[in-house]
N, C-alpha and C positions, 0 to 999 in steps of 0.2 A: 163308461166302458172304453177301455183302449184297444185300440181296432189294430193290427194291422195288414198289408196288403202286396203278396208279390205275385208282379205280373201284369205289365201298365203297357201292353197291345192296345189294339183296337178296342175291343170289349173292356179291356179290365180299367185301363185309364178313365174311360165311363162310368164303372160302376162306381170304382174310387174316389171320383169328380162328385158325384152324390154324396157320399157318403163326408165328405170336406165341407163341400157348400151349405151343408146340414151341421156344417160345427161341430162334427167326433173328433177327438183325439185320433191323430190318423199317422201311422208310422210306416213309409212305403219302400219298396225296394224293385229294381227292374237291373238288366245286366245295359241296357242304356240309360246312360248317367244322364241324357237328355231329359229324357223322359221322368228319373227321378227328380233334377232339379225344377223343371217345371211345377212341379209339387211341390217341393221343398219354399219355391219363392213365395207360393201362397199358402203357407202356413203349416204343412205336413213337414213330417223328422226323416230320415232315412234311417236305414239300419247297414251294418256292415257285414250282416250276415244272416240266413232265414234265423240262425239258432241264438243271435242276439236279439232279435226281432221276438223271436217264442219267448226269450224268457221274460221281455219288457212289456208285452200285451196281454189283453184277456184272450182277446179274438184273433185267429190268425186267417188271411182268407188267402186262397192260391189262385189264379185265374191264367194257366198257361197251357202251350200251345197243344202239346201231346202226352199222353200217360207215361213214356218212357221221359219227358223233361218233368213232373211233378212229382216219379217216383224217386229222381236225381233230389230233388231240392226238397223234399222230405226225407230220403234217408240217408245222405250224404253224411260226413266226420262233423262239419255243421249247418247240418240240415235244421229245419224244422222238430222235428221228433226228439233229436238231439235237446232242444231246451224245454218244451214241453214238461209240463208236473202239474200237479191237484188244481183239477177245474177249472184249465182253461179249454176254448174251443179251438176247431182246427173247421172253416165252411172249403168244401172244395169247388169251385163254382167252374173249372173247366170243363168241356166235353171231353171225357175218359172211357173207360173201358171198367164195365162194372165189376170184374171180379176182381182189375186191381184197387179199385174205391175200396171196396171190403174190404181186401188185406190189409191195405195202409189204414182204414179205420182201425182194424184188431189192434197195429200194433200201437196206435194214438191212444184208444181206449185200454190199453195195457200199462201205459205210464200214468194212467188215473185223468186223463182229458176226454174230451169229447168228440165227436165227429159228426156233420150232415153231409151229405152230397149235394148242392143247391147251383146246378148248370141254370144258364139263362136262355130264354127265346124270344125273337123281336125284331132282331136287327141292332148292328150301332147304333141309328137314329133312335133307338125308343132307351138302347142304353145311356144315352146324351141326357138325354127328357127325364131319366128316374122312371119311366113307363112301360120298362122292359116285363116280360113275365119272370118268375123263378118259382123252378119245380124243386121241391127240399126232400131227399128221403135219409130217414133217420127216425130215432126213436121221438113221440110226439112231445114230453117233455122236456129235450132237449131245442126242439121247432120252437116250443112256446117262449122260451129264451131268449133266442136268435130271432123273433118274428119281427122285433120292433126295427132290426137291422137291415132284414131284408125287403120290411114294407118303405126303409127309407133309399134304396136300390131300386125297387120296384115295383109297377103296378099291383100284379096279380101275382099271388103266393099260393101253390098249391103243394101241401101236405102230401106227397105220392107214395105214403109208406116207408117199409126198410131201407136201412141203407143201400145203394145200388140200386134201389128202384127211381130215384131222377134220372139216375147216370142212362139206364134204360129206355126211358120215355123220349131222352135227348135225344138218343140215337136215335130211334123210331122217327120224331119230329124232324131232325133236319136228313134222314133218309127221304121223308117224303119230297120236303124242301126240295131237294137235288130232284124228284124223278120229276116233279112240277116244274121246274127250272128247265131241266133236257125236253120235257112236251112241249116246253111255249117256244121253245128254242124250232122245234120242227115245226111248229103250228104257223109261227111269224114267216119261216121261207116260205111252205107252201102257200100262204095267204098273197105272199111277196109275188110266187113265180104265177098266183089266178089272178094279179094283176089290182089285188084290195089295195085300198089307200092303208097306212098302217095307224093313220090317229082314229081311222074308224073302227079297223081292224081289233084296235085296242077295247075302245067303248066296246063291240060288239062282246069282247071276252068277259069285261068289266061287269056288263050287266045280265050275263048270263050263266047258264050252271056251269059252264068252264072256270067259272072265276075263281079266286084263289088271293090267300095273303101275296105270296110268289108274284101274283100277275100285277095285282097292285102295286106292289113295292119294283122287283126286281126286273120286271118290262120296263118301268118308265126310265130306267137306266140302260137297261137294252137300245131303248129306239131315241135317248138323249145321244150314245154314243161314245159315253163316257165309260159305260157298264163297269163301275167303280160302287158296287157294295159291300167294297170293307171285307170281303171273303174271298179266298184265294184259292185256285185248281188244288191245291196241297191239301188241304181241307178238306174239300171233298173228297178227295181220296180217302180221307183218313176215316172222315166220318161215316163213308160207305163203307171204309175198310169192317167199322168197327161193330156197324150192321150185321155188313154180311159174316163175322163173325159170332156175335149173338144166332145167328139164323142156324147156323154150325153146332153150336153147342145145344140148341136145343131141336138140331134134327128137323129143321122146317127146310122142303125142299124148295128152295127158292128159282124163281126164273127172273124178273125185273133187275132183283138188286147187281147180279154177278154180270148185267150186262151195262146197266146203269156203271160200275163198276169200271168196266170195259172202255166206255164214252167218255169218263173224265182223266182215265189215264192216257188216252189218249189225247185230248185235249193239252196235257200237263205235258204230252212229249212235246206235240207240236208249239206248244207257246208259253212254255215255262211252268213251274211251281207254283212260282207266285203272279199268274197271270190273273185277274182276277175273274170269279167264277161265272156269273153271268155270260163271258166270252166264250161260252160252251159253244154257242150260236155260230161260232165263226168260223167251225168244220163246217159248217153248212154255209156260210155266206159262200166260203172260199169253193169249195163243192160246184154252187149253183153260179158262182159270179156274179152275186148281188150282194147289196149292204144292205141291212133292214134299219131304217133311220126313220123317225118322225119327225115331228115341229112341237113347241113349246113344250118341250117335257126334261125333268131337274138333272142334273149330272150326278146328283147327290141325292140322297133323300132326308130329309127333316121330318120332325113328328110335328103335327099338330095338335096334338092330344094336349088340353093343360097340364100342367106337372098340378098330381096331389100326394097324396098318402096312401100308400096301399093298401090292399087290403086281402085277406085271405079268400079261395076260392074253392067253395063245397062241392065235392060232386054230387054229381045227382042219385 
């Protein structure tokens, strides 16, 4: 099968990297020519356009930033949809906004192709490793297809129903992401200003019912100092945005999210867009006039997990 892939970020360069090192036919494209030649040198094609790309692959997969840039480079004069005909797929692995996933399915599945939603959760680190999760929502004959592709991307594959039902679940997931990110953020000052050491601070969170993916992965970046997990205040925004949206339409009266909401726009005033996200922390460092820092903990995170084959994941 010919694969190909636009949108070679943090995330997507990842998944694409799997997907290469595994020996597909791999055809990529990014609006950094950097980023495509780096592919290009180890053995992936480029395309000159989504819609030369559509019509020279089976599989087309999008992995960008916001739903307003993947409705651009699907419907554009040469967009994706543009080349699109008889059975090929279209996976859309960004975090979006579920009612536009469906639309742009409609109009995919209208030119006789296919569509899943297949967003990812993990972290870069686990998208590096091929050990990333992916949630797929779409009809289940079209999953069974695409399964062998996205068990070579990922861990764990979970089937979440209709189209727009990944798109959904993403949001939900890294909604919580962020409110567990803003608690450790308060938890680590006040621990700071009663005077805790913080690598104990940390054990204590680690092995108790406070713990959390968030504490394990995005503390240890917090208190290396580097707070560099590859996600950026913009993102949050967005991803809250896209929440507290969902929450809107269906009439759920929310309190966390529109204030959650509140904390990272405000972060994003004070220290950019692209400041990275974990630096929530640092209204409060600056607040209290403390730095919350430990000892031997990664700038970065790495997976340990061995790279295998993935595999599908039943609910209960």
């Amino acid at each position: 099968m010919k694969i190909g892939f636009i949108g070679l970020g943090n995330v997507g360069s990842k998944l694409a990297g799997s997907l290469l090192r595994k020996g597909y036919d791999l055809t990529v494209r990014d609006l950094d020519d950097t980023r495509v030649r780096l592919f290009v040198d180890r053995g992936a094609t480029s395309a000159a356009s989504p819609k030369e790309m559509a019509e020279t692959v089976d599989l087309i997969i999008t992995c960008l930033p916001s739903p307003t840039i993947c409705s651009a480079v699907m419907e554009s004069e040469d967009g994706i949809i543009a080349g699109l005909g008889e059975a090929k797929i279209w996976l859309e692995m960004s975090t979006t906004d579920e009612s536009e996933v469906i639309r742009l399915a409609n109009i995919v599945e209208e030119k006789g192709a296919m569509a899943m939603d297949c967003p990812v959760s993990g972290g870069c680190h686990r998208a590096a490793s091929g050990n990333i999760s992916i949630f797929a929502g779409g009809k289940r004959d079209v999953f069974e297809r695409v399964l062998p592709i996205l068990t070579t991307m990922g861990r764990r594959i979970l089937h979440t129903g209709p189209i727009g039902s990944a798109s959904v679940l993403k949001v939900v997931t890294n909604y919580l992401c962020s409110v567990h990110l803003a608690a450790l953020a308060e938890a680590f000052v006040v621990a700071e200003k009663a005077g805790m050491d913080m690598n104990t601070t940390y054990e204590a969170i680690r092995i108790s019912s406070g713990n959390s993916f968030v504490h394990e992965t995005e503390s240890q970046v917090i208190l290396n100092g580097s707070r560099d997990i590859n996600f950026t205040m913009d993102l949050v925004v967005k991803d809250v945005g896209l929440f507290d949206k969902l929450s809107k339409v269906y009439h759920v009266p929310l309190e966390i999210s529109p204030l959650l909401l509140k904390i990272f726009k405000d972060g994003q005033d004070r220290y950019g867009p692209r400041e990275f996200s974990p630096n929530i922390i640092k209204r409060l460092e600056d607040a209290c006039d403390v730095r919350i820092l430990g000892t031997g903990f990664p700038g970065e995170m790495s997976d340990d997990e061995p790279e295998e084959t993935g595999y599908e994941v039943n609910p209960r």
